[in-house]
RODO-2510 file (C-alpha; in nm, 4 decimals, decimal comma):
residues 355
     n   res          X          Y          Z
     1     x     0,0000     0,0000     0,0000
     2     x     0,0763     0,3694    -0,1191
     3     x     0,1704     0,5535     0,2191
     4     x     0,1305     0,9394     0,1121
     5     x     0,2495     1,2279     0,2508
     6     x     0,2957     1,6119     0,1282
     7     x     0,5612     1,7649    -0,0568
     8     x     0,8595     1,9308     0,1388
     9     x     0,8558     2,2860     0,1500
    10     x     1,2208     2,2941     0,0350
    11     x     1,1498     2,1908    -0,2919
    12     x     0,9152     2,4434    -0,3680
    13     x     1,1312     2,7323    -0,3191
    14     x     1,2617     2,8463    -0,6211
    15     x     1,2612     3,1322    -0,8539
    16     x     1,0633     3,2122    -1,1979
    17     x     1,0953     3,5476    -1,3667
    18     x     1,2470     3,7071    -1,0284
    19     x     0,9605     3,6077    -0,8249
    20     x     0,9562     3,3592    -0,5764
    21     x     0,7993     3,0501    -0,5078
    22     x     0,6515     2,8445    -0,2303
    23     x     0,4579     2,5484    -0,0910
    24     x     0,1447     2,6169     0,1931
    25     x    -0,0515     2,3493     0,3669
    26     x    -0,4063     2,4098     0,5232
    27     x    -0,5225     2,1259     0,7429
    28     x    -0,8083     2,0139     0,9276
    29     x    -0,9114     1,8741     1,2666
    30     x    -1,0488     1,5344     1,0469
    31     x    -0,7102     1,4745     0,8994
    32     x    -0,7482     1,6509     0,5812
    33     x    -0,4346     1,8558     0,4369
    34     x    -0,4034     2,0508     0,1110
    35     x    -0,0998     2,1341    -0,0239
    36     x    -0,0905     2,4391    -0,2603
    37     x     0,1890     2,6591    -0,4616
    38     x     0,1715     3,0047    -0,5714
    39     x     0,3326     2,8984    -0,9544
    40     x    -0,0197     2,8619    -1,1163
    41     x    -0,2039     2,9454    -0,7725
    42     x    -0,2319     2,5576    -0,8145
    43     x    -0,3352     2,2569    -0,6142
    44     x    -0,0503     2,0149    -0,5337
    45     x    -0,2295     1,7714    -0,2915
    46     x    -0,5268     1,6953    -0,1534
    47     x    -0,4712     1,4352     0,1498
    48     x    -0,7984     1,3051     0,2604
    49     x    -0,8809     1,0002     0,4609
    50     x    -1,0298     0,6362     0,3265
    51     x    -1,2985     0,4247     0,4157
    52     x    -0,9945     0,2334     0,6906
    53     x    -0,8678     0,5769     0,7893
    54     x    -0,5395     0,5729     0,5853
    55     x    -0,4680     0,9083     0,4289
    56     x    -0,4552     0,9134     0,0476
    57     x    -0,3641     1,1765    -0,1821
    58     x    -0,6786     1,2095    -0,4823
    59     x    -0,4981     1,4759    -0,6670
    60     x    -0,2703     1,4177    -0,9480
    61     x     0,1114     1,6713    -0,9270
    62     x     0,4925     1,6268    -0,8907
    63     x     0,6962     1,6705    -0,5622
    64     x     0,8729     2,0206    -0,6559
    65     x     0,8648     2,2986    -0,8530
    66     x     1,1448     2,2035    -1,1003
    67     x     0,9037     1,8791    -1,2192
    68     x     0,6189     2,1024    -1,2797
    69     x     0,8037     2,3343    -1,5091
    70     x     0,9478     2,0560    -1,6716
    71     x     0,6029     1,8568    -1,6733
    72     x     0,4274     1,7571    -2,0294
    73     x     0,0884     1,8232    -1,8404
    74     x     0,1266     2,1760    -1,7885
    75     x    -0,2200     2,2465    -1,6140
    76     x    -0,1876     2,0029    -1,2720
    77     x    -0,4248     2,1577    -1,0272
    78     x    -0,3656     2,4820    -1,1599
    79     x    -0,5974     2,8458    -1,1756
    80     x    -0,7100     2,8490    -1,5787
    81     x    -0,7717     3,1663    -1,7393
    82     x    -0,7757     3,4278    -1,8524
    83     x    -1,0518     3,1765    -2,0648
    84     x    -1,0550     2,8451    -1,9478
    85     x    -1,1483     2,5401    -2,2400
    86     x    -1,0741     2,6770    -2,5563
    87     x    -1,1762     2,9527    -2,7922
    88     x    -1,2086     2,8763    -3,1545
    89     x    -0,9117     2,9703    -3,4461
    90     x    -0,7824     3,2002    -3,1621
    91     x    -0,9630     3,5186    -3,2174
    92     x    -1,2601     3,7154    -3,0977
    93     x    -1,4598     4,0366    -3,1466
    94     x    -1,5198     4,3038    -2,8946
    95     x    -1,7192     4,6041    -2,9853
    96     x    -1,5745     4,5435    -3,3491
    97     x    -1,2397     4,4896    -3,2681
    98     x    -1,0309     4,1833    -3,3236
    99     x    -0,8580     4,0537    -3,0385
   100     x    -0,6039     3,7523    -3,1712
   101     x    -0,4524     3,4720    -2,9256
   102     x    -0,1725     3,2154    -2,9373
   103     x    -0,3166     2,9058    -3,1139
   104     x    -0,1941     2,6685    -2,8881
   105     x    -0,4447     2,3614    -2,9148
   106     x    -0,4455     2,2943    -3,3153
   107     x    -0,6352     2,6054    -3,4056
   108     x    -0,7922     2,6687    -3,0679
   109     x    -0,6307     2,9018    -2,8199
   110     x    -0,6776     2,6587    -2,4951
   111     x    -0,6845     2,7496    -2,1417
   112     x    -0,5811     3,1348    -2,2298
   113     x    -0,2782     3,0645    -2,3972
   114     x     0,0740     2,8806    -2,3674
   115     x     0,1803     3,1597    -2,0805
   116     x    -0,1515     3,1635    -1,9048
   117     x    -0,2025     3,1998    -1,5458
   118     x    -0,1231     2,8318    -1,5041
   119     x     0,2366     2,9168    -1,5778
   120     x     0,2419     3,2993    -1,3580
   121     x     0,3673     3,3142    -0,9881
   122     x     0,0838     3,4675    -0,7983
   123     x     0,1313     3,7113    -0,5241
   124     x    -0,0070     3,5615    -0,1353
   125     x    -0,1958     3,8414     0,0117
   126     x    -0,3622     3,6385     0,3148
   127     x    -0,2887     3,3650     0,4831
   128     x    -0,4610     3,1411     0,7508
   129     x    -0,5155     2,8523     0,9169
   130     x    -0,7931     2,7064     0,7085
   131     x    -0,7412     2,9899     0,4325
   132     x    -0,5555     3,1499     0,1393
   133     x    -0,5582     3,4187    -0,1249
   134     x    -0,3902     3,4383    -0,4114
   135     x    -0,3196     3,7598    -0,6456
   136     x    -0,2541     3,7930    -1,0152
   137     x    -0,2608     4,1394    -1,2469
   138     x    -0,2939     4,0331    -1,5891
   139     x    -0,1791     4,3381    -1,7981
   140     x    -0,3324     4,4845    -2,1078
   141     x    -0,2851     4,2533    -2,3850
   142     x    -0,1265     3,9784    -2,2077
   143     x    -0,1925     3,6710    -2,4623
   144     x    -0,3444     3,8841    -2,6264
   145     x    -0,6748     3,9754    -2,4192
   146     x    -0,7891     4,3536    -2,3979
   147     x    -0,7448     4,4960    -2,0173
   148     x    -0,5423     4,5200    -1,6705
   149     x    -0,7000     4,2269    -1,4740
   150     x    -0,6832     4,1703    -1,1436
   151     x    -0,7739     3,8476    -1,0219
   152     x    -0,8119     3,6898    -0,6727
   153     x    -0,8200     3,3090    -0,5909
   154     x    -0,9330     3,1941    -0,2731
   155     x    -0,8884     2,8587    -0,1004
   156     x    -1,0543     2,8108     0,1970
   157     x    -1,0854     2,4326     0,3956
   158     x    -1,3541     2,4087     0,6115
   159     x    -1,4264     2,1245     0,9182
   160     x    -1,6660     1,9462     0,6774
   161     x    -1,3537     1,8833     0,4763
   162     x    -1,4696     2,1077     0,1903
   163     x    -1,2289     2,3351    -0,0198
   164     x    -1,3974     2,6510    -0,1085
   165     x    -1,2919     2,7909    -0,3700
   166     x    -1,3664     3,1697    -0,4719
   167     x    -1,2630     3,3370    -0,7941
   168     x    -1,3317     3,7337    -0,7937
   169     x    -1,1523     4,0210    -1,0913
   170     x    -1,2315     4,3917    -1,1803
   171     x    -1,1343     4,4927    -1,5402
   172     x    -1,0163     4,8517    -1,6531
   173     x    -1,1026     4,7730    -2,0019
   174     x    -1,4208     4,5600    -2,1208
   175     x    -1,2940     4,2229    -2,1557
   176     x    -1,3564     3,8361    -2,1695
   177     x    -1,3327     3,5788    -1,8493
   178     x    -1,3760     3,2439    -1,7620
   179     x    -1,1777     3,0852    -1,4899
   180     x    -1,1322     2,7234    -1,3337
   181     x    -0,9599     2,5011    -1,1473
   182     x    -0,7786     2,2182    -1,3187
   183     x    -0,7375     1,9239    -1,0459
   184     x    -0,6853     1,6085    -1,2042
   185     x    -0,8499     1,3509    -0,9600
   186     x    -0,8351     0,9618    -0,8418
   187     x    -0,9677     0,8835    -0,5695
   188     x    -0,7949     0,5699    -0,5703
   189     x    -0,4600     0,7907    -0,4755
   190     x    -0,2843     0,9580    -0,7497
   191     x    -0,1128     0,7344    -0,9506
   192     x    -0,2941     0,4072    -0,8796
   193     x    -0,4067     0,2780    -1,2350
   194     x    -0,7083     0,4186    -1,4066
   195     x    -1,0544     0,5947    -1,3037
   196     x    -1,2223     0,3850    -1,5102
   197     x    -1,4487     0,2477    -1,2027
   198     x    -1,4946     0,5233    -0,9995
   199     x    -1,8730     0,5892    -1,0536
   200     x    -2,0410     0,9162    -1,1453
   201     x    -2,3580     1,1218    -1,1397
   202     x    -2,3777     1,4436    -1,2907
   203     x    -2,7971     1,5964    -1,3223
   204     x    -2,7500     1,7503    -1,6297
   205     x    -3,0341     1,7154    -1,8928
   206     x    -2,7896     1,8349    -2,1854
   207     x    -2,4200     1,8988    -2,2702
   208     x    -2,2331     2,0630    -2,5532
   209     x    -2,1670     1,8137    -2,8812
   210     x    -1,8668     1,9436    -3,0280
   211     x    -1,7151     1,9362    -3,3698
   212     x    -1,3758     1,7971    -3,4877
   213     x    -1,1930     2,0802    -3,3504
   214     x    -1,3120     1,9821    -2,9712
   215     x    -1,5429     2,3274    -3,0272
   216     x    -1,9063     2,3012    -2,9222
   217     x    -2,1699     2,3084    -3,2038
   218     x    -2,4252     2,5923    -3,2323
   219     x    -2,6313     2,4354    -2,9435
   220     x    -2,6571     2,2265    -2,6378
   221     x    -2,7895     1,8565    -2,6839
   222     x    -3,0207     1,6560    -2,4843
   223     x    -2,7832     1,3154    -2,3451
   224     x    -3,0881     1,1252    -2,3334
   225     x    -2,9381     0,8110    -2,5138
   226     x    -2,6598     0,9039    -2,5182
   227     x    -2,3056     0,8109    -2,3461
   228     x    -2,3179     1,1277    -2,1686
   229     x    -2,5742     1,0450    -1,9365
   230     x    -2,4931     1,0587    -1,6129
   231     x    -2,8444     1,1022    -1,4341
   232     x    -2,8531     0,7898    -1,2983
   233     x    -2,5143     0,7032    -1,1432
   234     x    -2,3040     0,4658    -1,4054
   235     x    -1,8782     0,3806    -1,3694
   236     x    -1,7228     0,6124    -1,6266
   237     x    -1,6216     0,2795    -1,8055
   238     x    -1,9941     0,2025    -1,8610
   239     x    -1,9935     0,3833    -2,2052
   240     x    -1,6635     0,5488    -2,2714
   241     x    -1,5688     0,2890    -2,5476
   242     x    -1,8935     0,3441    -2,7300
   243     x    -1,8875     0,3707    -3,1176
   244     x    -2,0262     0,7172    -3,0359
   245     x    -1,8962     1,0204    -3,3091
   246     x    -1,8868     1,2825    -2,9861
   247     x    -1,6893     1,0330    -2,8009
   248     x    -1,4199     0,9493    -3,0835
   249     x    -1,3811     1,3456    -3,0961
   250     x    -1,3216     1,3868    -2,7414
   251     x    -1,1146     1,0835    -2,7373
   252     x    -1,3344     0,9535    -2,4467
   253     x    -1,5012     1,2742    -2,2092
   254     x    -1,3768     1,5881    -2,3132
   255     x    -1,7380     1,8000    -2,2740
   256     x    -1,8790     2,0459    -2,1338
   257     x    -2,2410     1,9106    -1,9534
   258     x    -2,4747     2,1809    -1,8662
   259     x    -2,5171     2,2781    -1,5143
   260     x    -2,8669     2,3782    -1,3586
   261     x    -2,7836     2,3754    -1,0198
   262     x    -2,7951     2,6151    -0,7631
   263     x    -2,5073     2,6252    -0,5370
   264     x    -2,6746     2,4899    -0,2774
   265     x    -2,7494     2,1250    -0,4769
   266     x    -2,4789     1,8797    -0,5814
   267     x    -2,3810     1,9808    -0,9394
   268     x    -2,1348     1,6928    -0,9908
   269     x    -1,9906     1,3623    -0,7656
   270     x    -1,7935     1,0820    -0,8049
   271     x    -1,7167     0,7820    -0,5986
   272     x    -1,4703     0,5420    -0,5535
   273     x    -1,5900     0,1850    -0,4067
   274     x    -1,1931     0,0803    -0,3477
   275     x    -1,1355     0,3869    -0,1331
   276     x    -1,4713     0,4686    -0,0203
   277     x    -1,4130     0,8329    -0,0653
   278     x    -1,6250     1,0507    -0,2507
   279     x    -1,6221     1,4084    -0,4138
   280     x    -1,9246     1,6471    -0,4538
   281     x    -1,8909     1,9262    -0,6293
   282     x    -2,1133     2,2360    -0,5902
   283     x    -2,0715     2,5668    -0,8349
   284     x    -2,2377     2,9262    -0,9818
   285     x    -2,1039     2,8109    -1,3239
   286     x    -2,3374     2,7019    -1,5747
   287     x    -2,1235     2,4231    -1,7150
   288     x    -1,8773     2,1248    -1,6040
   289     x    -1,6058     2,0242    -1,8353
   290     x    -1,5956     1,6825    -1,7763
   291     x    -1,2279     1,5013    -1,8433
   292     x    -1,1344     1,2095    -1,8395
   293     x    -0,7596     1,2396    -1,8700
   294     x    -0,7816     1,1048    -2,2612
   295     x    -0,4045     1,3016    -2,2916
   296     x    -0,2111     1,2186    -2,0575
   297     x     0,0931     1,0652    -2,1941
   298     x     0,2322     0,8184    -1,9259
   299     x     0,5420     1,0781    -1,9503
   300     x     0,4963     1,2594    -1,5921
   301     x     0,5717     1,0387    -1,3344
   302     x     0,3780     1,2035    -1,0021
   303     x     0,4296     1,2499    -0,6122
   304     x     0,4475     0,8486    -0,5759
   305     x     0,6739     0,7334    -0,8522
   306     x     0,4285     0,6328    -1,0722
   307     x     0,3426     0,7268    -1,4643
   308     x     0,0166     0,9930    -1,5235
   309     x    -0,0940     0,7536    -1,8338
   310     x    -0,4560     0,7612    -2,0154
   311     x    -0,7539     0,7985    -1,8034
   312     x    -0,5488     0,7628    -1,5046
   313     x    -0,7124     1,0869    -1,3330
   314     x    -1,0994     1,2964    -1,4245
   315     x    -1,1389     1,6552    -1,3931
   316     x    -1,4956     1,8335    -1,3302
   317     x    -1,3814     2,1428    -1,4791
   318     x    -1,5966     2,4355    -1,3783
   319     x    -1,6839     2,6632    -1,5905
   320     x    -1,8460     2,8886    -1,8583
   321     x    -1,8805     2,6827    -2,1825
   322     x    -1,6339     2,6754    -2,4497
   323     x    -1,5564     2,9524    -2,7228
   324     x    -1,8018     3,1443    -2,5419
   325     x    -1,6640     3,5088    -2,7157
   326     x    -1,7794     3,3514    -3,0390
   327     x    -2,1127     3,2298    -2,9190
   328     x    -2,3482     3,5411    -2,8004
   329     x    -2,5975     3,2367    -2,7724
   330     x    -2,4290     3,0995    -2,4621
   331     x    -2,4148     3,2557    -2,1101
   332     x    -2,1968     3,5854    -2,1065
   333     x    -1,8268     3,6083    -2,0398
   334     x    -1,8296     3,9789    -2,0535
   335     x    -1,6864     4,1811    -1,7914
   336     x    -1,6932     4,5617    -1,8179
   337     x    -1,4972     4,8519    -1,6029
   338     x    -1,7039     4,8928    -1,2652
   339     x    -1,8432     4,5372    -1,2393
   340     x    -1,7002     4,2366    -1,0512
   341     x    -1,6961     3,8919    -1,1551
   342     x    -1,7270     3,6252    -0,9183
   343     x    -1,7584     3,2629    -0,9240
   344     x    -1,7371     2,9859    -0,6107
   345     x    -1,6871     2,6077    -0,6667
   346     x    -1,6684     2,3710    -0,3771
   347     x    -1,4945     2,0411    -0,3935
   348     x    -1,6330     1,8153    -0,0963
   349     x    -1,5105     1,4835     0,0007
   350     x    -1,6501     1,2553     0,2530
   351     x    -1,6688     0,8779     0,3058
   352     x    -1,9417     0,7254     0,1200
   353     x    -2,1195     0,3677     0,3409
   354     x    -2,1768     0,0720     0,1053
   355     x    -2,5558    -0,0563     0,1216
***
């Protein structure tokens, strides 16, 4: 058995672009600890206890800081944006200007660029016991996005052993935003095999078919009969393999299901029967990129030794839906000069009894 443990702080410390970086740890009184770094105001582990007791780590990252700069998965546990998923041929219109962006993902600019905030080292205004801030200014036409940005990403862990987490930014300059978190989970431990049996249940009555560019056609799509059905709880295995066109695009889960949740209702959950743990998640967004790790190359080798291959790890990607500047259809990512955007996803975990 896997005993896990966190990072040392050592091997965090380091510098990138004459800034400084660092490891925290919030804990618990149940035993939970989460690890965190400001390079990507990112997740590094998320120690939470089993069905026997025994701490195990669910989320997928590397030991230091040197292995995530070298890492072919560039977006462990980070902060996405400035526009999370992707945004079609790399361009946009604002108020009839064209605003053009790094294709990075065939055509696509994806998750705001090859220098998004995944790769900046954030500033740590406040920090707590249970609690932690992180700051970012994105300046004016940084990958290529109109406006001085400032962001703020808040983790807090509660006693319920819940991570809170609460995105807010103010624009000078009328701009686009969509921001997420970018955990890649097993709740097996990371790096023990694939997620293929962890079981799911997601409420959503449609998600976003996409084309052969992995951008969403012009509308959202019922999932009744369809592999992306999640309403009644199935193991991701159940249909992932199905001679299903969206599913051959995505190569496996790579969509964005539509989220009619409140905050207060489970938008998303998974479970593991080996480990007995399972996650809720809870959100404001109106969509959940759901991920099942399709591209990971079995080149990173994580916190315990072992390869991040193929479907070893799922994401539940919160978020506004893809390409969203493009689509005036879909739910605004607008954010003008005097307003503030914010946006709260909550990651639960608690033990789930076998009947």
């Amino acid at each position: 058995m896997v005993i896990y443990s966190l990072p040392d702080y050592q091997d965090f410390e380091h510098k990138i672009d004459g800034k400084k970086t660092h490891l925290f740890i919030l804990k618990n009184r149940t035993g939970m600890q989460v690890a965190f770094t400001d390079y990507g105001a990112r997740i590094v582990s998320i120690l939470v206890p089993d069905k026997a007791g025994n701490l195990r780590d669910v989320v997928l990252g590397f030991n230091s800081i040197h292995a995530y700069l070298q890492a072919d998965e560039q977006y462990h546990g980070a902060t996405i944006g400035r526009f999370a998923n992707r945004i079609a041929h790399g361009s946009f219109h604002l108020d009839g200007e064209k605003y053009t962006l790094q294709q990075n993902n065939g055509r696509n600019c994806l998750h705001g660029g090859p220098t998004g905030f995944h790769t900046r080292v954030w500033d740590r205004r406040t920090s707590f016991k249970k609690k932690i801030d992180f700051c970012y200014v994105s300046p004016d036409g940084e990958e290529g996005f109109p406006g001085n940005l400032k962001v703020t990403v808040s983790y807090e862990l509660t006693e319920d052993n819940e991570i809170i987490i609460r995105y807010k930014a103010e624009t000078d300059k009328k701009t686009v935003i969509n921001l997420t978190n970018h955990a890649y989970f097993n709740l097996n431990g990371e790096g023990q095999d694939d997620v293929l049996h962890h079981i799911l249940h997601l409420p959503s009555d449609h998600f976003l078919p996409i084309d052969e560019n992995q951008i969403p056609l012009d509308s959202e799509a019922p999932v009744d009969g369809t592999a992306f059905d999640f309403r009644t709880p199935k193991k991701i295995s159940a249909d992932i393999d199905k001679d299903e066109e969206q599913l051959t695009r995505g190569n496996g889960y790579d969509h964005t299901l539509v989220n009619q949740q409140p905050i207060s209702e489970v938008a998303a959950s998974a479970y593991s029967p080996d480990s007995g743990i399972r996650l809720e998640v809870f959100t404001t967004e109106p969509g959940i990129q759901l991920y099942t790790g399709n591209f990971l190359s079995g080149k990173d080798i994580g916190k315990s030794g072992r390869s991040y291959s193929s479907r070893s790890a799922f994401c539940f990607e919160t978020q506004h839906y893809p390409d969203s500047p493009n689509r005036p259809q879909f739910p605004s990512v607008l954010l003008e000069p005097g307003q503030v955007f914010e946006s709260e996803t909550i990651y639960k975990f608690s033990i789930k009894k076998e009947m």
